[in-house]
N, C-alpha and C positions, 0 to 999 in steps of 0.2 A: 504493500500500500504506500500511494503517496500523501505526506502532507505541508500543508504550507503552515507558516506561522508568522506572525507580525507581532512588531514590536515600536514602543515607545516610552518615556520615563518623564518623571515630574520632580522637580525642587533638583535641580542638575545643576551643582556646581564643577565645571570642569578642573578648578584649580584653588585649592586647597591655599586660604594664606591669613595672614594680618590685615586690617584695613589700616588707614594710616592713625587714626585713633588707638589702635591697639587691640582692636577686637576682631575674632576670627568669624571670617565671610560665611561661614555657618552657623553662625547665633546671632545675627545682626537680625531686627525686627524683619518680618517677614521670610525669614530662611526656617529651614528646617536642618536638621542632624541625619533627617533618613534622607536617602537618595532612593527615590520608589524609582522602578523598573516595570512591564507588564508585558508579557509576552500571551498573545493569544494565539489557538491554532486550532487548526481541522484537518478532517480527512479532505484530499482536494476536491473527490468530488462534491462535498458538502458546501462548498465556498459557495457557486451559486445562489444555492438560498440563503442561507446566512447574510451574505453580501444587500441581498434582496433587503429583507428585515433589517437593515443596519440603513440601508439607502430610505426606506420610507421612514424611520428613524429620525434620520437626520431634516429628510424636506418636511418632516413636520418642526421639526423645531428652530429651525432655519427661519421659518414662516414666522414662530411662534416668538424670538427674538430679534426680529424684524432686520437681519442680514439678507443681504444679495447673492445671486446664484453662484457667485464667483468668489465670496465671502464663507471662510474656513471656521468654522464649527468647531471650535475651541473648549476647553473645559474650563478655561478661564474668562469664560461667558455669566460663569453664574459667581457672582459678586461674593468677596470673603466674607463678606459680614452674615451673610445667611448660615453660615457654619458656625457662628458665635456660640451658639447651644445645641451642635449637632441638628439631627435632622425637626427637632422643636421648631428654630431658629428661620427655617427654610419658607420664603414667596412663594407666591402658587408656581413662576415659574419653574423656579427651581428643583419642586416640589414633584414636579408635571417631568420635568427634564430625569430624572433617576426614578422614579417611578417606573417612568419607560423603559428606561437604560437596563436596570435589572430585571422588568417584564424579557425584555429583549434576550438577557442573557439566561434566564429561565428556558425562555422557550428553544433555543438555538443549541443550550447546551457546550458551550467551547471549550476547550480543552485550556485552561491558565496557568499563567506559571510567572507569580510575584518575586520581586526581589524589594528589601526591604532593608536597606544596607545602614551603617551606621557611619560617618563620615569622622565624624572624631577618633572612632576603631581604627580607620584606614591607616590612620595617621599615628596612633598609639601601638599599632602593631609595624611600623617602621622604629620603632621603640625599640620595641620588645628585640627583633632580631637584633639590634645591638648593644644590648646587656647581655653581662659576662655577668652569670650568676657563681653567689657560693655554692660549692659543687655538696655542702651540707645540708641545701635546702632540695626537697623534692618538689621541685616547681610544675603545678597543673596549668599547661598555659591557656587553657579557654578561660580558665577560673580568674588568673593573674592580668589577660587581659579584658575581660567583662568587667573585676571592681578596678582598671585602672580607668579605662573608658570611664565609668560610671562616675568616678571620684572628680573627671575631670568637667564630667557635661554636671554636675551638681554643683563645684566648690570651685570650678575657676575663678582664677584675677587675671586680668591685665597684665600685672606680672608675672604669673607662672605659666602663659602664652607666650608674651615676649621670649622669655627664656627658653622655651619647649621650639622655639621657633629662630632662632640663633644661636645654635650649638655647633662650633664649625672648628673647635679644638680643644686641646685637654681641660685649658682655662674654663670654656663656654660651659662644660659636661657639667666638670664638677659645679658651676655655679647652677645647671640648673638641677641637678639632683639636691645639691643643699635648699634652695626654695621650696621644692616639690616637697622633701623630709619635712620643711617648716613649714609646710601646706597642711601636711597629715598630723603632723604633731599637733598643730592649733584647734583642728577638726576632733582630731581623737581626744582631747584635752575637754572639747565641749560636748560632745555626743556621748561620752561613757556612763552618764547618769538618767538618760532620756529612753524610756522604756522603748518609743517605737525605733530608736536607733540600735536597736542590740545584736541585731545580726552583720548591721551595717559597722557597724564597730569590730568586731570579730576580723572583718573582709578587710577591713581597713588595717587592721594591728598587723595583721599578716605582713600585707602589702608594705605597710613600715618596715617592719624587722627584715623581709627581706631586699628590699630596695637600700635600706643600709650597707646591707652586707654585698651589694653588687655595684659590679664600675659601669659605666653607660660612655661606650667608644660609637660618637654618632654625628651625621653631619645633616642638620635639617633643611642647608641651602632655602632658606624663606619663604620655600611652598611646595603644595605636592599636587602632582597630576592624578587626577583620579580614574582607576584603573577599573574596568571591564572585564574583567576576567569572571566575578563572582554570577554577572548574568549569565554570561553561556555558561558555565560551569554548574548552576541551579538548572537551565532548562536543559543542559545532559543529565544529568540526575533525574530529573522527572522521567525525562523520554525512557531512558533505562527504566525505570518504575513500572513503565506505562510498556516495557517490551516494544519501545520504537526505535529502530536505529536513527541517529544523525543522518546517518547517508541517505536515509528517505524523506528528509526534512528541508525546504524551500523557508529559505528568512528573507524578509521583507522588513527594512527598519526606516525610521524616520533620517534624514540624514545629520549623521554624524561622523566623521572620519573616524576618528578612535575609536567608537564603538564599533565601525565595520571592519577594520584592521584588525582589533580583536578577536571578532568573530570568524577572521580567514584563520585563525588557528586554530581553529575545531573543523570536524571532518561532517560538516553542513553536508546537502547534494549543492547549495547553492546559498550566496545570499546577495543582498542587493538592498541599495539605499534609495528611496525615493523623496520627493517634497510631501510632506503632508498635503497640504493642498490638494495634490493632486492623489492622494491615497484613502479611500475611505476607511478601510478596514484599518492601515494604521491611527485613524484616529480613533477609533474603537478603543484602543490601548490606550490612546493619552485620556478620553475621558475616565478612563477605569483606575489610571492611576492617577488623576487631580483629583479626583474623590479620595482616594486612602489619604493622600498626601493634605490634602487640607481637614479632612478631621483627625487623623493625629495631630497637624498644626493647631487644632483647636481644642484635643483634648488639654495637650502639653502646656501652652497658653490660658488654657484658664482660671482666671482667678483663683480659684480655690484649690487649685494644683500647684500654681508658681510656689519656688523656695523665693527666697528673698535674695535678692543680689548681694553679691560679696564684694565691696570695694577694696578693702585692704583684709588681709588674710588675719591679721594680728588684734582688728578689730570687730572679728566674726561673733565675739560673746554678746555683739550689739543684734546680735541678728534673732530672730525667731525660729528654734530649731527645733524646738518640742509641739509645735501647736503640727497634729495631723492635715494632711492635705486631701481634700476630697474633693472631688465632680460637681460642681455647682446642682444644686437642686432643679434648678429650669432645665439642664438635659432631660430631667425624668416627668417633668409638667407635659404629657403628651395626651394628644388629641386620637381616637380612634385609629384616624386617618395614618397617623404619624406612626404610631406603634404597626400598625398594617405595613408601612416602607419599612420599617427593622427589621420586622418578621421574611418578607420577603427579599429582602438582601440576606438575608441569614440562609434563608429555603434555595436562592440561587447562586450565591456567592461564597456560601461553607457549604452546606448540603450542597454532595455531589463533585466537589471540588476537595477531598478529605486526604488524597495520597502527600505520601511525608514530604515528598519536595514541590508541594505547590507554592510553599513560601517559602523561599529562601531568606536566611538573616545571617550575619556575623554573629561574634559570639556573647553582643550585646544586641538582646531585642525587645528592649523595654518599650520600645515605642510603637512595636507590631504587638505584642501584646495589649497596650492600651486600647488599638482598636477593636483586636480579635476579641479581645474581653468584653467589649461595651455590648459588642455586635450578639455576642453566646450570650449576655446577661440578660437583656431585655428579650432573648427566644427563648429563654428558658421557662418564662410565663406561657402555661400552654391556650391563657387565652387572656384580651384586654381587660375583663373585670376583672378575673386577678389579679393581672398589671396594676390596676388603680386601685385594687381594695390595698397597698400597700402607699404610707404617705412616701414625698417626691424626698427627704428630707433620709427615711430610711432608705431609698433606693440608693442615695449619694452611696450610704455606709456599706449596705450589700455588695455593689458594684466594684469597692475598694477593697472589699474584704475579698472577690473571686480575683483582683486585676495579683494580689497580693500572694495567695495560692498559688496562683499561675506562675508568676516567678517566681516563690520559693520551690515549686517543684522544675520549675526551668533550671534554677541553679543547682538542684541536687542533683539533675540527671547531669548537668556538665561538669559537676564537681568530681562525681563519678565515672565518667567518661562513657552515659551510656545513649 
């Protein structure tokens, strides 16, 4: 059999760096941490109709936000602020626009295959490979590099960027290993007595004692190219899953050079870069991943989730470390209607889509959990009046209590290596 597959990504920072302010191009307002990916695909001769369904799709909504025949149906059509409270939050358009989307993917059925990358990862495991650990430590490196990511997307400064970002000789190393120790020592000095920080303390004390005991020989030249490798490498993995050779597989990508140079070193039958514009089915993908990618930007982002910025490391005791974070109550204020689009992204976007590499993540996926969590939490109500016979207030607490599960049993299985 042959099949084709297409692909596109959302929140794509191609290069990795400082702004001239001192803050990295991935946490500045409006960026995200994950680099979403979406490959979709079919047997070929199924393209036809599918293609069909995705083209009245789109001339409906094309009509419906009042663009021109020649004008590209973008996923960034539907306004950030509608995601402010997940799908609550959502105009009718909006509302109309994913509704369909997942009717669409319900019916058609595609074969997906997400990536869900962590961009601070990318760059913390350029890290990793050049630390010389003490040969007395038995170092897990999914484990050393998930609480190193994690320490860094939580408790960064401006300073321990700078330096994490200017390391170009023995001088640089050691200066930024002594910061990073007084990163953790300041952090561990405030979270040892704070009940929700106690496993986070554990990960942390580790990551001290060993990062003392090791040298960091490393040159971080003040940016990094971000690497493609982790897409095709997730959608080999499915295909394998799935008993599909590469060699029967036709890719179709939005144009990018890197990611199609990437992709000639897998053993594709074929691939090929086109204009979106001119590609419907590619944009299929990008709608599917501007959704993942702006409601994790909105879970992460909200109010009741943000930590509190860290300007100086040494005056972190200033900061609120003990008050718990939870999902603003308006996520769960939902209407019939609204709980109906959960339900049905749940029935067509996990139901059915359940093999172990349909989403790919590094070894940090806090952020794919947020959504996957939100998404299983509110389906797990087998109907809206139960949904609502629960106040909006306990749903926060539920929600936090499954997102929390979830990762501790994420980290036990990588702590274990299973």
């Amino acid at each position: 059999m042959e099949y084709t597959f297409f692909f596109d990504e959302a929140f794509h920072d191609r290069i990795i760096r400082l702004n001239k302010t001192g803050v990295l191009n991935t946490m500045v307002d409006n960026a995200l941490d994950s680099y979403i990916g979406v490959f979709w695909g079919c047997n070929s001769k199924d393209l036809p109709f599918i293609t069909s369904n995705i083209s009245s799709f789109e001339e409906k909504h094309r009509a419906r936000f009042g663009l021109k025949e020649d004008q590209e149906l973008k996923s960034q059509i539907i306004a950030k602020k509608n995601f402010s409270h997940g799908i609550r939050s959502f105009n009718k358009n909006a509302y109309d626009f994913y509704w369909d989307l997942f009717s669409l993917i319900k019916e058609t059925k595609p074969i997906l295959q997400i990536e869900i990358i962590s961009k601070t990862e990318y760059v913390i495991r350029q890290l990793f490979e050049n630390i010389i650990f003490d040969r007395r430590y038995n170092i897990n490196p999914s484990t050393f590099i998930y609480s190193l990511t994690k320490f860094f997307n939580v408790y960064h400064t401006n300073e321990l960027l700078e330096s994490l970002f200017n390391i170009h000789d023995t001088r640089t190393s050691y200066n930024f290993r002594k910061i990073l120790l007084n990163h953790l020592k300041c952090v561990l000095s405030e979270i040892k007595d704070i009940k929700r920080k106690q496993r986070e303390y554990v990960a942390l004390k580790q990551l001290y004692d060993i990062i003392s005991k090791s040298k960091i020989s490393f040159s971080s030249e003040g940016e990094y190219a971000f690497s493609y490798i982790p897409d095709y490498h997730g959608l080999s993995l499915l295909l394998n899953e799935l008993n599909i050779s590469n060699s029967d597989v036709s890719l179709i990508i939005d144009n990018e050079e890197k990611t199609f140079q990437t992709g000639m070193e897998f053993d594709f039958n074929s691939i090929e870069q086109v204009d979106s514009k001119d590609n419907i089915q590619v944009r299929l993908s990008d709608w599917i991943a501007g959704f993942i990618g702006r409601m994790i930007y909105a879970i992460q982002n909200d109010e009741g989730m943000l930590e509190d910025k860290i300007e100086k490391i040494n005056e972190i005791s200033n900061n609120d470390l003990s008050t718990k974070r939870i999902l603003d109550k308006s996520w769960f204020e939902l209407y019939q209607k609204q709980y109906d689009l959960y339900l049905l992204i749940y029935n067509s976007f996990i139901i059915g889509h359940e093999n172990y590499w349909t989403t790919t993540t590094t070894s940090n996926c806090d952020q794919a959990l947020l959504f996957y969590a939100l998404i299983r939490y509110i389906a797990s109500y087998e109907s809206f009046e139960r949904f609502k016979s629960v106040e909006p207030e306990m749903h926060s607490e539920y929600y936090n209590s499954r997102l929390l599960d979830e990762l501790n049993e994420y980290y036990k299985r990588i702590e274990h290596n299973i």
